[in-house]
N, C-alpha and C positions, 0 to 999 in steps of 0.2 A: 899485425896479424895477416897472414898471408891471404886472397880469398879463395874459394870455391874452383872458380873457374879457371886460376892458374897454376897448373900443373908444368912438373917439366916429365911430363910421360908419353913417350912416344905415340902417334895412332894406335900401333901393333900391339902396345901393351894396354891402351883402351880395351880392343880387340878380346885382348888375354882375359882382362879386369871382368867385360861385361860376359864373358861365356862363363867364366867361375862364378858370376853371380847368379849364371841361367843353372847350372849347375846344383848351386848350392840350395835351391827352393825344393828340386826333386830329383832323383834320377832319372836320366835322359838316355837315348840311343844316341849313337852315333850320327846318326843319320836327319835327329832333331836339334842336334847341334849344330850338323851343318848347315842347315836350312838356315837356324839363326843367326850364324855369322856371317850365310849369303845375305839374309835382307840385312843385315847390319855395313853390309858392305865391303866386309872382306875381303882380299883377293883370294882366287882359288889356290896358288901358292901360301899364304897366309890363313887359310884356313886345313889345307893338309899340313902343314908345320904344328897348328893348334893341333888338330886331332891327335896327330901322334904322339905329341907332349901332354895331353891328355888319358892315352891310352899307359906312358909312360909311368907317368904317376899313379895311374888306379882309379882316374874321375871318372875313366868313361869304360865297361866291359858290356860290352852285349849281350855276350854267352852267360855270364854270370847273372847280369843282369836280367834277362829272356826269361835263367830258371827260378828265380825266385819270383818275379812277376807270376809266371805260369802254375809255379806252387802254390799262392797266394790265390791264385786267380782260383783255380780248380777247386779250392778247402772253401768260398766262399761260396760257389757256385760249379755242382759237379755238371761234369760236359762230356763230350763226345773228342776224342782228338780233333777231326775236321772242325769243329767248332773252336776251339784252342786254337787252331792252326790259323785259323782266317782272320782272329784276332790278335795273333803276335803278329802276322806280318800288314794288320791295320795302323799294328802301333810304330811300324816302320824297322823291325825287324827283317837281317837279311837271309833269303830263303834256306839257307845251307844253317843258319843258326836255328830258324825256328825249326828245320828238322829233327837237327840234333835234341834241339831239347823239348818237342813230341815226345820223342822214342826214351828220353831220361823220364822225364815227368811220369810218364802211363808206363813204364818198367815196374812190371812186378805189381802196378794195381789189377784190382779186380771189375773191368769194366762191367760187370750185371749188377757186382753191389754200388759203384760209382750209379750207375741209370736208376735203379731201385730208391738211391737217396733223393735224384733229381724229379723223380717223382710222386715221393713222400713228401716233399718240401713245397712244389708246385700242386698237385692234385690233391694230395691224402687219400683217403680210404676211395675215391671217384676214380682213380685208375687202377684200381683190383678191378670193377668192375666195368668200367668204359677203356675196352682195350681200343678201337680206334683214336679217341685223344689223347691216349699215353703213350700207344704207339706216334702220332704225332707230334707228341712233346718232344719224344726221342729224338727223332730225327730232324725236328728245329734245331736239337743243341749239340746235333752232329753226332750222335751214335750211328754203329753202324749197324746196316740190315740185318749183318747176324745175330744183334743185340739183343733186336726189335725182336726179329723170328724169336729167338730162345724165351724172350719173357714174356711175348704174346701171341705169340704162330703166327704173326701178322703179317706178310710180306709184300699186299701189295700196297702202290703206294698212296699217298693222302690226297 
């Protein structure tokens, strides 16, 4: 029985091996993969050959990937775009994607009922009536000033 530790597979496909298994726990950015293959050791030739045979196959989409994060994200927790935004590109998202899908995600919602829920859910019935902490809650979670104005006349700031 042959053991464990003799393989006849190249480094490169190690390489291959251990990003499909970083892969296969959760969806990843691009850009969390290549981190991992840099400390793994990759070379930077051997790690843009991964990505691309990654992107080939369908393991790895940002853009796709970005918007269902972002969809997911928002239904758990309604927010402010600038608050979405700060958070795709913490997750290592790149700026031209979290753009694009800002502008998809908040297409056609209705940012006062998005704010009215985030403040139903955090305050209850205490932000009808304490407009400075609702207005502040607001603009923690990245609404914007006109948001704040229209559901509290509130406009100056915390």
């Amino acid at each position: 029985m042959p053991s464990r530790t003799t393989s006849s597979r190249s480094p490169a496909d190690g390489f291959e091996l251990a990003a499909v298994r970083y892969l296969a726990r959760r969806e990843r950015t691009e850009a969390q993969v290549r981190t991992f293959l840099n400390r793994a050791g990759a070379s930077a030739a051997r790690i843009r050959s991964l990505l691309s045979h990654f992107r080939e196959q369908g393991y790895l989409n940002d853009q796709a990937y970005a918007a269902r994060w972002a969809r997911d994200r928002l239904a758990r927790c309604p927010m402010g775009q600038a608050r979405l935004e700060t958070e795709l590109l913490a997750k290592g998202f790149d700026r031209t994607i979290v753009a694009k899908t800002v502008r998809q995600v908040y297409d056609g919602r209705n940012h006062l009922a998005l704010a009215r829920t985030l403040l139903a859910k955090r305050l209850g019935r205490v932000a009808v009536g304490d407009r400075r902490r609702g207005a502040s809650l607001l603009r923690r979670y990245g609404f914007d000033e006109d948001t704040v104005e229209e559901l509290f006349g509130v406009n100056e700031s915390p």
